[in-house]
N, C-alpha and C positions, 0 to 999 in steps of 0.2 A: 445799237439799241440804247445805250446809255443817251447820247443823244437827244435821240427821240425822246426818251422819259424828262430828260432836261427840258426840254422846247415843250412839251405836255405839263411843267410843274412838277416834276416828282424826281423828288432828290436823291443821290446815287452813290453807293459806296463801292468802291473797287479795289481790288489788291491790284499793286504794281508790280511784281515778281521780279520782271527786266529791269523796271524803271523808264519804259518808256512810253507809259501810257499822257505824262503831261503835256504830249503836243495837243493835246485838248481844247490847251489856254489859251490855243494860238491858230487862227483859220487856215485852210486846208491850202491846196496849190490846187488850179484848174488842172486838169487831166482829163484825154480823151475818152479813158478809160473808165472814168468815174462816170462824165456826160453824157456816154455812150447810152452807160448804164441805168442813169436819171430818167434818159427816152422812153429807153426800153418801160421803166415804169410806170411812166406817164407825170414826171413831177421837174420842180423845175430847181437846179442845182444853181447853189449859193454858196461860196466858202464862208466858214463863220465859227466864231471862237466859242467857247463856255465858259462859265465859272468854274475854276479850280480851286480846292481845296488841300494841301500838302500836308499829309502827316507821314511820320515816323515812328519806330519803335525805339529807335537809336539816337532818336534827336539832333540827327546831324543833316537828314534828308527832308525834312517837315516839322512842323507842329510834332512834341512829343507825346506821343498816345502811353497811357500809363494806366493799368486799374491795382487795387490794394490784393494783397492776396486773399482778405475774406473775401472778394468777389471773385476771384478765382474760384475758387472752392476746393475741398480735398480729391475730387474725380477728376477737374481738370490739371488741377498742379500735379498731381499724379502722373498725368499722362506727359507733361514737361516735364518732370525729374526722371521719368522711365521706370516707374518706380510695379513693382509687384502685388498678388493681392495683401498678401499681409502687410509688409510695407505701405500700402493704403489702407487698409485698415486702422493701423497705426497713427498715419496722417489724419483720419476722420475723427478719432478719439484728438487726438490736439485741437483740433476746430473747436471740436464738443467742447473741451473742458474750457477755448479761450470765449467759448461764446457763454458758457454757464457762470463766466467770473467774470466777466465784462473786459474781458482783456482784448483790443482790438487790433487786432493782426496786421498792420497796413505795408512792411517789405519784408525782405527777408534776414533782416540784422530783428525781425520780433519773431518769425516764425522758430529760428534758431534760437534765440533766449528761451522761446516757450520749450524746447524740446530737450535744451538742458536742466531746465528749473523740473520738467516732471521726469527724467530718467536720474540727474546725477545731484538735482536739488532736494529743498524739502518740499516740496510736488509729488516727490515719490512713493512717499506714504501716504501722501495726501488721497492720490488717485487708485487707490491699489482697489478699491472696495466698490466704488462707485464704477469707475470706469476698466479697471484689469491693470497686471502690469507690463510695462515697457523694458522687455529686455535692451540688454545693452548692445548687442551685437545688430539689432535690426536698428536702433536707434544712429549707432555710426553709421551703417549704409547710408540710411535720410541724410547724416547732417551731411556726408562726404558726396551727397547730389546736388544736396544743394553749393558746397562750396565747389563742385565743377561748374555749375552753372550761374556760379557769380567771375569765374576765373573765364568764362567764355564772352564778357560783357556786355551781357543781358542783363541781368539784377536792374538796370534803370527803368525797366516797365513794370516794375513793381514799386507803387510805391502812390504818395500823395504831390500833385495834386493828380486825382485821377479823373479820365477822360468824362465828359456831362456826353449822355446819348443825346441830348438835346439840340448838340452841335453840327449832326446830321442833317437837318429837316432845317435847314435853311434857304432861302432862295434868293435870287439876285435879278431885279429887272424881271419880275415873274418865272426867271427858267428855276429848275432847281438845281441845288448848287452838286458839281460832281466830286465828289471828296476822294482822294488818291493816296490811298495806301504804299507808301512806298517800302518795298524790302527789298532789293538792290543787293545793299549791304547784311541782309539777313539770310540771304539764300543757304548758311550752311546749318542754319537752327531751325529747319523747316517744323520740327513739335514745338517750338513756343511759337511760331510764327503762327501757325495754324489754330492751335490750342488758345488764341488770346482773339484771335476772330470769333471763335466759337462763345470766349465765355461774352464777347459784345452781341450776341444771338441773344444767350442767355440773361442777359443785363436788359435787351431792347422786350425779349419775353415776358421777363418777369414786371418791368416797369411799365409798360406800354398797356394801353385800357383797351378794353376792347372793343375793336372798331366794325362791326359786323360787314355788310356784302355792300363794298365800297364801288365807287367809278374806277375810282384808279389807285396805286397803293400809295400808301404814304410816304415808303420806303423802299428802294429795290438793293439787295445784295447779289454783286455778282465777285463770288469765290474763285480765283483763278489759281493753276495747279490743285486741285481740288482731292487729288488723289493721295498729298501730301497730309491730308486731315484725318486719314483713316490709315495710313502704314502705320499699322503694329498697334493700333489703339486696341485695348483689353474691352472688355463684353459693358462694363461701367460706361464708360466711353459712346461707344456707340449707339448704346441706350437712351444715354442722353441726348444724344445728336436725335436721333430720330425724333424723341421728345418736341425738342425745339422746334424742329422741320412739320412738323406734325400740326402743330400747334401754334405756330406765328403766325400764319396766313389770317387767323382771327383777330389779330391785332393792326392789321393793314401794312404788315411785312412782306415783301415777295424777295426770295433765295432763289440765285442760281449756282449753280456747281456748275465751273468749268473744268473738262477736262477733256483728255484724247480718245478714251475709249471706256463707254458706261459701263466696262466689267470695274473700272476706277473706283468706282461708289457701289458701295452695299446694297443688295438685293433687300433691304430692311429701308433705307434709306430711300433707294431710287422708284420707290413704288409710292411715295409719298410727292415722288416731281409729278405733274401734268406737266408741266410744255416742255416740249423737245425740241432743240435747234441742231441740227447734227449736220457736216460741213463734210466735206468728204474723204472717207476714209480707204487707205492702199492697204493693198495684199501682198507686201513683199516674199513674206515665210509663210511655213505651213503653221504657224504661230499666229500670224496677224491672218491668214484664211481662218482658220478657228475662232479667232474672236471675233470679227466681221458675222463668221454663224450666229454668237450668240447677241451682238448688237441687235441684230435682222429680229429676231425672236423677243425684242423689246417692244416692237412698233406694234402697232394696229396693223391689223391683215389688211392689205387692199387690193382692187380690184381694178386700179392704172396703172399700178408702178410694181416692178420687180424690184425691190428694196435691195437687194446685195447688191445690183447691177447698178440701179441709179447711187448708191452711196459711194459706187468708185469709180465714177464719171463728173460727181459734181465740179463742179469750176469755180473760179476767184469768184467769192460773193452771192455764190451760191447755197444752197441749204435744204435740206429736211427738214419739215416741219410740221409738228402737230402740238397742237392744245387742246383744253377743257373748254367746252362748251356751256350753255349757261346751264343745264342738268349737271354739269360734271363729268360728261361723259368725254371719255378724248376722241375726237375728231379726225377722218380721216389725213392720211399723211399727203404732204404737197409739197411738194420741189419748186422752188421759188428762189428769184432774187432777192435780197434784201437791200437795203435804203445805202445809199453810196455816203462815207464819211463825210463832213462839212469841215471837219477840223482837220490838223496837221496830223498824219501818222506819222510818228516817231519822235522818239525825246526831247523837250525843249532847251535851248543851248542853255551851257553851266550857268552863266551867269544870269541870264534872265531867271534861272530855276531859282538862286537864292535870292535875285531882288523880290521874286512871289514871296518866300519864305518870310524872309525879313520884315515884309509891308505885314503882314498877315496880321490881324488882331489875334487871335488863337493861339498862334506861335508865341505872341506874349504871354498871354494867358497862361501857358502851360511850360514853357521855358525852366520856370524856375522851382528845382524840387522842396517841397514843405517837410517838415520836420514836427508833425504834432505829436503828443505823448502817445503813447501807443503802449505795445504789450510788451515794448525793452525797456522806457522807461519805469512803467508800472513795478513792472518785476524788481528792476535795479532796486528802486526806492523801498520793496518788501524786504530783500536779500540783507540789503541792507538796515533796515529795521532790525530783521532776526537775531543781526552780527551785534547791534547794540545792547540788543536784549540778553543775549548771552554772553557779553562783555562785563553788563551790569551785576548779571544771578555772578558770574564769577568774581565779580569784587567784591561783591556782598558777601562770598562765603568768605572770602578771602579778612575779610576785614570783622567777619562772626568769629572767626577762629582765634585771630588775635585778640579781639575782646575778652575772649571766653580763656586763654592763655592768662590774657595782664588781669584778669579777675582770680582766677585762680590761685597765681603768684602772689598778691596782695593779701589773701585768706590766706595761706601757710606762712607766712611772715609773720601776721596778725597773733599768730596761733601760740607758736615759738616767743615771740616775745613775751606774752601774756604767760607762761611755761618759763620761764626765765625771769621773771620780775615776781615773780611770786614767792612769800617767805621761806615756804617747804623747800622752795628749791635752794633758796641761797644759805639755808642751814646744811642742807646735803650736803651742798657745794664744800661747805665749809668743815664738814667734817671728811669729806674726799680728799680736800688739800691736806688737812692735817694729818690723816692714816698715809698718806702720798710725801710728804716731807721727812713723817715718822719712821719711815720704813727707809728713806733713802740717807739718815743719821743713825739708823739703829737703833732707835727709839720709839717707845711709842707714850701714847699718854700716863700710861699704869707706872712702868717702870721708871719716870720720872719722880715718882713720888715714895718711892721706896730706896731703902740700901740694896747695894749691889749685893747677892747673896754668893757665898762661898764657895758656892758649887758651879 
């Protein structure tokens, strides 16, 4: 399918899960089995390569794919950190208040500034009124998600420079270009793997015009492991997903979800797919007969095919299939071959894989991480402010006090001497010494001037 949308113009995004989706870049091998199969449709097989595209979350398999955490947003970082509804609550108040102050969130060395500056700075009485307060105990769970989830070394998809949706919808030689999500190395973080697809849904949603009832799309996504987008996602979650699915197709978006079995995707979700390509599915256990029931009960009723029967008989390249017709209505189901590969199946050797990487203008482009002022510089430079400001009031009192001390010292000194230099006193003075003298001779002024009486 990707293919065909290449060779028709219309350019193609793909997760890579295994990593082996880039024999793409590189034309197929003849096989009888392929040509057999070409007959049978009536067309005439050509091996022939595509345009490949290599990105990365990790930067070591592609082009590094990276967006800022405001474009994440609070529902989907949520759903990466695992985080609960108050604890996203929590998270959505931090948004709020970095979006109300122009503080712009771009990794997670700001998300973490912002959530110490409102629970343990002065943020915390800032927000008490406007926004509520931030205990302390829900505040350490956030910040101790987030430092698991920089300790698991992912933290690089956050961050600037982040990915342009522009760089999709390119084409090469008229085909359109097939862009190759690699996660290889990401298979054990399947919630940020998943959760950062969605928010480039979201990013392609919200910036994309609206392109009404096109020939062909603009854009095709095809989501592989799909079922890894909805384990454990909260009701926020898949709210928005529906949202998105809902509502791109008017943008000239088309989404596939791949997976093993439609009970994989939400009953909210799957009623929003028209096309159905379903490949054939076994009955090992009374488990996989039970779901194969409720698969059956997905399709249009039909009136040539026993639908459990044929879905576990199909064969290599085989398929079920229904679409929307141009009312909308989906179409009856048809058991069909589909178009035999042109390219290589299976991974292209290491090193051809990084000489694509390396040649890549994009991989430049995006290689190297930017550092613009953000919401930890901001902060630092307020913090810092406050620390001078209150350096300052304290010297200032520091230095009123001693003034008001060496003023006051100077007035009783003043005082006393003036108290001291004065006639009144230095006659006192002077008759204290003399009754002071007189008494220590035995004498005093009177008795100096008489005879000594006989008695």
């Amino acid at each position: 399918m990707a293919e065909q949308l290449s060779n028709a113009g219309v350019p193609v995004f793909m997760t890579d899960v295994k990593g082996d989706l880039a024999g793409l870049g590189n034309p197929g091998k003849e096989d009888t089995r392929l040509t057999d199969r070409a007959k049978i449709l009536g067309i005439d097989y050509q091996p022939e390569s595509f345009p490949i595209e290599l990105f990365s979350l990790s930067g070591k398999k592609g082009a590094q794919m990276r967006a800022t955490v405001i474009e994440f947003g609070p529902i989907l970082l949520s759903k990466v950190l695992e985080l609960n509804d108050t604890q996203t609550g929590v998270l959505s108040v931090l948004f709020k208040y970095a979006d109300d102050k122009s503080l712009p969130m771009v990794d997670l060395d700001d998300l973490k500034k912002v959530l110490n500056y409102l629970t343990e700075g002065p943020g915390a009485a800032e927000i008490k009124q406007d926004y509520g307060t931030i205990s302390g105990s829900t505040s350490g769970t956030i910040l101790r998600k987030i430092v698991a989830l920089e300790q698991q070394g992912v933290s690089n998809i956050f961050g600037e420079k982040s990915f342009d949706i522009d760089d999709l919808f390119n084409k090469v030689d008229g085909k359109g270009l097939i862009s190759l999500l690699n996660l290889s190395d990401m298979q054990s973080q399947p919630a940020v793997f998943s959760t950062f697809l969605l928010s480039l849904l979201a990013e392609l949603y919200t910036k994309m015009p609206e392109a009404g009832d096109l020939d062909k799309p603009k854009l095709v996504f095809f989501l592989d492991e799909a079922h890894l987008l909805f384990k454990g996602a909260p009701k926020a979650f898949l709210e928005q997903i529906e949202q998105i699915i809902r509502l791109i197709r008017s943008k000239g978006i088309g989404v596939f979800f791949c997976t093993q079995m439609a009970q994989d995707v939400p009953s909210s979700i799957l009623s929003q797919l028209g096309n159905r390509i379903q490949h054939v599915l076994r009955a090992f256990t009374p488990q996989d007969a039970e779901g194969l029931k409720q698969t059956v009960k997905t399709y249009p009723n039909s009136n040539f095919y026993e639908i459990d029967k044929i879905l576990t008989s199909l064969g290599i390249g085989q398929a079920l299939v229904t679409v929307l017709n141009e009312k909308g209505i989906p179409t009856e189901v048809a058991a069909t071959h589909l178009c035999p590969p042109r390219s290589f199946m299976g991974p292209m050797p290491d090193q051809q894989y990084m000489e694509v990487v390396q040649a890549s203008d994009l991989n430049s482009k995006y290689k190297e991480t930017l550092n613009p002022e953000s919401a930890y510089e901001i902060l630092n430079k307020k913090l810092a402010q406050v620390q001078e400001e209150k350096a300052a009031i304290e010297e200032a009192k520091v230095q009123a006090k001693n003034e008001q001390a060496s003023t006051s010292g100077r007035h009783e000194k003043s005082t006393l001497e003036q108290v001291l230099s004065s006639p009144i006193t230095k006659e006192v003075g002077k008759q204290l010494v003399r009754g002071v003298f007189g008494m220590l001779f035995g004498t005093t002024a009177k008795s100096t001037s008489r005879k000594r009486s006989p008695w």
